[in-house]
C-alpha positions in Angstrom: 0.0 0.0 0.0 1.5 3.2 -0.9 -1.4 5.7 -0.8 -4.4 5.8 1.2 -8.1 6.7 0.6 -8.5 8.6 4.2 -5.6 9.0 6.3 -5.6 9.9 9.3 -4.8 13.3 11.0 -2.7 13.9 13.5 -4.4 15.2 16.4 -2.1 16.0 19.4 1.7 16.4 20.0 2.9 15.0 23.0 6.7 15.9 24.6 7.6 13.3 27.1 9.0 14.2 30.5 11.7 13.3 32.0 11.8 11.1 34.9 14.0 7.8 37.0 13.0 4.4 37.3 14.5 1.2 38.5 17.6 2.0 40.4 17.9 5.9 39.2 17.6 5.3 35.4 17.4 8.5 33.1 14.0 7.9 31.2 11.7 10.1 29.1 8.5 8.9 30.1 6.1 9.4 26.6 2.8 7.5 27.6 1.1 7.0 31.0 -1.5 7.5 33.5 -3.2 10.4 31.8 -3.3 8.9 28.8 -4.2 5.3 29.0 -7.6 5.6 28.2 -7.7 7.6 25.2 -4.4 5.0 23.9 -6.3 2.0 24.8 -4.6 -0.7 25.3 -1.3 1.3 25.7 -0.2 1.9 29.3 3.2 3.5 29.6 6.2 4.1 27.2 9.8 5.1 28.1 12.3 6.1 26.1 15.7 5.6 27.2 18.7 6.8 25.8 22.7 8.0 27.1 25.8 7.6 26.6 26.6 8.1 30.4 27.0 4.9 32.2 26.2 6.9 35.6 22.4 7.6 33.7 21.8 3.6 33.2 24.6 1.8 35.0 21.9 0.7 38.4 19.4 -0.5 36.1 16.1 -2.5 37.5 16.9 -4.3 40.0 13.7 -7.3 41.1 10.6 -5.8 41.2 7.1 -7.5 40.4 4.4 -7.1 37.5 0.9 -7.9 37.5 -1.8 -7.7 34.7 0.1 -6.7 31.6 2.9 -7.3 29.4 6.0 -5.5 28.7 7.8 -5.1 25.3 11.8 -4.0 25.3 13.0 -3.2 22.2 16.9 -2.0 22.6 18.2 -0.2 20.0 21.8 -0.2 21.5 22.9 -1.6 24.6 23.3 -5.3 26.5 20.9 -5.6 28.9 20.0 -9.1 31.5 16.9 -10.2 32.0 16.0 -12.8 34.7 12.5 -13.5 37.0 11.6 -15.6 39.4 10.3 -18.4 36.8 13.6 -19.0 36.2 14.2 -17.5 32.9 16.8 -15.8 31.9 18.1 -13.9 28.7 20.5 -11.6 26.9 19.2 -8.3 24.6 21.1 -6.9 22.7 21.7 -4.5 19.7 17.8 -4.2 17.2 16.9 -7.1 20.0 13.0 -7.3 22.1 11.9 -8.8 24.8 8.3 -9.5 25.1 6.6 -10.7 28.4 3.7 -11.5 29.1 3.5 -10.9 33.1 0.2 -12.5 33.5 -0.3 -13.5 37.3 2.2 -12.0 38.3 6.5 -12.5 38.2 9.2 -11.0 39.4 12.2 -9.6 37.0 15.2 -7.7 37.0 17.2 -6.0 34.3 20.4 -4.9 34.4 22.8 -3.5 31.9 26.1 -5.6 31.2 27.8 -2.8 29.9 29.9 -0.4 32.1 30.2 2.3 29.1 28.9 2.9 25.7 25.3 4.3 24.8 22.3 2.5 26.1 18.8 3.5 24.3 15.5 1.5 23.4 12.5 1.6 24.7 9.8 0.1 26.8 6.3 -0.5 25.9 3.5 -1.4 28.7 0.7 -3.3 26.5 -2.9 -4.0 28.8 -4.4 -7.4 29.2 -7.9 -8.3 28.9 -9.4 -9.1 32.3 -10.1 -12.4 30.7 -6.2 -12.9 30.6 -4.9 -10.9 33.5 -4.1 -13.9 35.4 -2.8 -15.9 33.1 0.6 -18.0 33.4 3.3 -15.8 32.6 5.5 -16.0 29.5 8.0 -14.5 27.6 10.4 -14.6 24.6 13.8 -12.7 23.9 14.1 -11.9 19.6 17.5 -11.0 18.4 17.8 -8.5 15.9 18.0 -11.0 13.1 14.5 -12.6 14.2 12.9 -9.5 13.6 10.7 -9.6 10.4 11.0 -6.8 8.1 9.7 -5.4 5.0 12.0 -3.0 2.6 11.6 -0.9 -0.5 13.5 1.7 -1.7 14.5 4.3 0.8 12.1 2.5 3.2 12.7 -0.1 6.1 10.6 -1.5 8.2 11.0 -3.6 11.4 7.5 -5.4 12.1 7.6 -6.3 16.0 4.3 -7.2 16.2 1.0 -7.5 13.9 1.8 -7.1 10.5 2.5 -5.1 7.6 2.5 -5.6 3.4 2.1 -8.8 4.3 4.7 -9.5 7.0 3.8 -11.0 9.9 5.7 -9.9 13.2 7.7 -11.1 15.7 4.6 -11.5 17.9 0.6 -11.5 17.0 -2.0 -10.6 20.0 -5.6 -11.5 19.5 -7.1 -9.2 22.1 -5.1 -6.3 21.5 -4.5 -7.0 17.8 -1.6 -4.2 18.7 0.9 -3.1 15.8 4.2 -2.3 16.5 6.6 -1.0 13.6 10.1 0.2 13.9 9.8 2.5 10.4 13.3 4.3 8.7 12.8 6.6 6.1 15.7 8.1 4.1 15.3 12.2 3.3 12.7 12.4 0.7 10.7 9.2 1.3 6.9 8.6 2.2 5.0 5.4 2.9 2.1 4.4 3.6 0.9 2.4 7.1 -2.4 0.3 7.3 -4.3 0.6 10.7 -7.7 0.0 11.0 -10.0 2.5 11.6 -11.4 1.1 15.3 -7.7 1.2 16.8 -6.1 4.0 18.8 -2.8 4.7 16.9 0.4 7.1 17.5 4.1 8.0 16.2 6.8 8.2 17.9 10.1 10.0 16.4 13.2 8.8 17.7 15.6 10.3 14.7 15.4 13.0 12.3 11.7 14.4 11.1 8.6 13.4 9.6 5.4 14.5 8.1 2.3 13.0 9.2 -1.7 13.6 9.3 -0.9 17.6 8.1 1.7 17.9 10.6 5.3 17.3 11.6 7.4 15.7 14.3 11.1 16.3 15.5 13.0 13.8 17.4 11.4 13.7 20.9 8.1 13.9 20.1 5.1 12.1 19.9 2.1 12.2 17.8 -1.5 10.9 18.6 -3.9 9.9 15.3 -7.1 11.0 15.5 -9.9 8.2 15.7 -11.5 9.2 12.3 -14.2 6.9 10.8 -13.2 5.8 7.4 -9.5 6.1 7.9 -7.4 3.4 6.8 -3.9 4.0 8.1 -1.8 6.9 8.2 0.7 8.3 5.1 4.3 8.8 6.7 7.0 11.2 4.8 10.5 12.4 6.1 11.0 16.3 4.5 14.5 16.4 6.3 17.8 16.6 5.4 19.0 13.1 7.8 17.6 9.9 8.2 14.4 9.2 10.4 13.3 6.4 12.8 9.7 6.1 14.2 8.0 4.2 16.0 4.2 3.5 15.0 1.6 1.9 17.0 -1.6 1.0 17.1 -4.1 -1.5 18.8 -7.7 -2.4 19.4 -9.1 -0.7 22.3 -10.4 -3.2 25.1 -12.9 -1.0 26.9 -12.4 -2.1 30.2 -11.5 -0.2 33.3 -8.0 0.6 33.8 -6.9 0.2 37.7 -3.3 0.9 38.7 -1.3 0.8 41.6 2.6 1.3 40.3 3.5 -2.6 38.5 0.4 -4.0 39.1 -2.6 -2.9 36.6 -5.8 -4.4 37.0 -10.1 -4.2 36.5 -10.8 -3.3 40.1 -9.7 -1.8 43.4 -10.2 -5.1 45.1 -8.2 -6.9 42.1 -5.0 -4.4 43.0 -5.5 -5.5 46.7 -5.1 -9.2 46.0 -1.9 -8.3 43.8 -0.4 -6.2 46.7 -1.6 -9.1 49.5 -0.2 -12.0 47.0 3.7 -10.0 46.2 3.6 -9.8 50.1 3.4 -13.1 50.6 5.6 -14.6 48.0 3.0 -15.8 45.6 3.6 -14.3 42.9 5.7 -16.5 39.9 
């Protein structure tokens, strides 16, 4: 697809704030509380990026999740993962982790780099109440496991749903969520499907682009308006540099959003029994 019959606008800019996590990690927090419901069935998403160790070095030391699932997608860096289900993993350079935290787990991750730029991303995706308690589960991709789709001046990186016929890393039924790592060399436009009953929005992590009558700069993030009729939304990079974007999209699920820091749940009393069941060990 390289036009579109309606594409969509771009409705509001978005500059993320900066913030620590973890153990005193340098974030810029993009997506969060204020925002979850109109980005159904997006929670949270951090940008992280430095080339001081002192910014990264702590990491995220053990700490629990309930009710979600988490997507890390590094774009430089080495980073450990393990939980208390025993799993353990190495990401690494165009590498993503994707966990599904289900019932609950607890995980650290910690850089094994003591220098050296460390940047990616993570993405908090909601579960259906349906699923919330599910076992938990989880899968590291290397950079070469990542599907992608190229064309002149174009790349693509499909981490999850799909895209001119490429089928991603991962597929969710509930959330049907899209997740495409797009480059664009100066002077090229395409085209991105996203159907018209998902909550969609661009992030731009290099360069420029043009998008929905408006423009992004590296830093910024754009939310697509929730136009009837639209089929996708028509990308272009009028700068001088190379750009990289993240686009996302996903079905909304509609349900009440209740958080208490790692845990998100349907209810007040739900977020009690996560609390009640960390305290007392039974969590994964």
């Amino acid at each position: 697809m390289d036009t579109l019959t309606s594409p969509r606008l771009l409705d509001t800019i978005v500059t993320g704030r900066p913030t620590s996590d973890g153990a005193g990690v340098r974030l810029v927090r993009l997506l969060d509380g204020p925002l979850q419901q109109r980005l159904d069935p997006f929670l949270m998403l951090d940008a992280f990026g430095s080339d001081e160790a002192a910014d990264y070095i702590a990491g995220f030391p053990d700490h629990p999740h309930r009710g979600f699932e988490t997507v890390t997608y590094m774009i430089a860096g080495r980073m450990r993962h393990r939980d208390s289900a025993g799993h353990e993993g190495l990401l690494e350079n165009g590498g993503v982790q994707w966990m599904t935290a289900g019932r609950g787990v607890i995980h650290s991750e910690l850089p094994e780099q003591e220098e050296g730029r460390m940047e990616g991303f993570q993405l908090w995706l909601n579960l259906p109440g349906r699923d919330k308690l599910c076992p938990p589960w989880y899968r590291d991709f290397s950079d070469a496991q990542i599907p992608e789709w190229q064309a002149p001046g174009v790349r693509v990186r499909v981490i999850a749903g799909q895209h001119q016929g490429v089928q991603g890393a991962v597929q969710r039924e509930a959330t049907q969520v899209l997740y495409l790592d797009v480059h664009l060399a100066p002077g090229a436009a395409h085209a991105v499907a996203i159907p018209a009953a998902h909550n969609a929005f661009v992030h731009v992590y290099r360069g420029e682009a043009a998008l929905g009558g408006g423009r992004l700069v590296a830093g910024q993030m754009g939310l697509l308006a929730n136009q009837a009729g639209s089929d996708g939304v028509q990308l272009s990079n009028p700068g001088a540099q190379p750009a990289r974007l993240l686009v996302l999209a996903g079905q909304p699920l509609g349900e009440p959003i209740v958080q208490y820091g790692p845990f998100v749940m349907n209810t007040p009393q739900q977020i009690h029994e996560a609390i009640a069941d960390f305290r007392a060990g039974r969590l994964a």
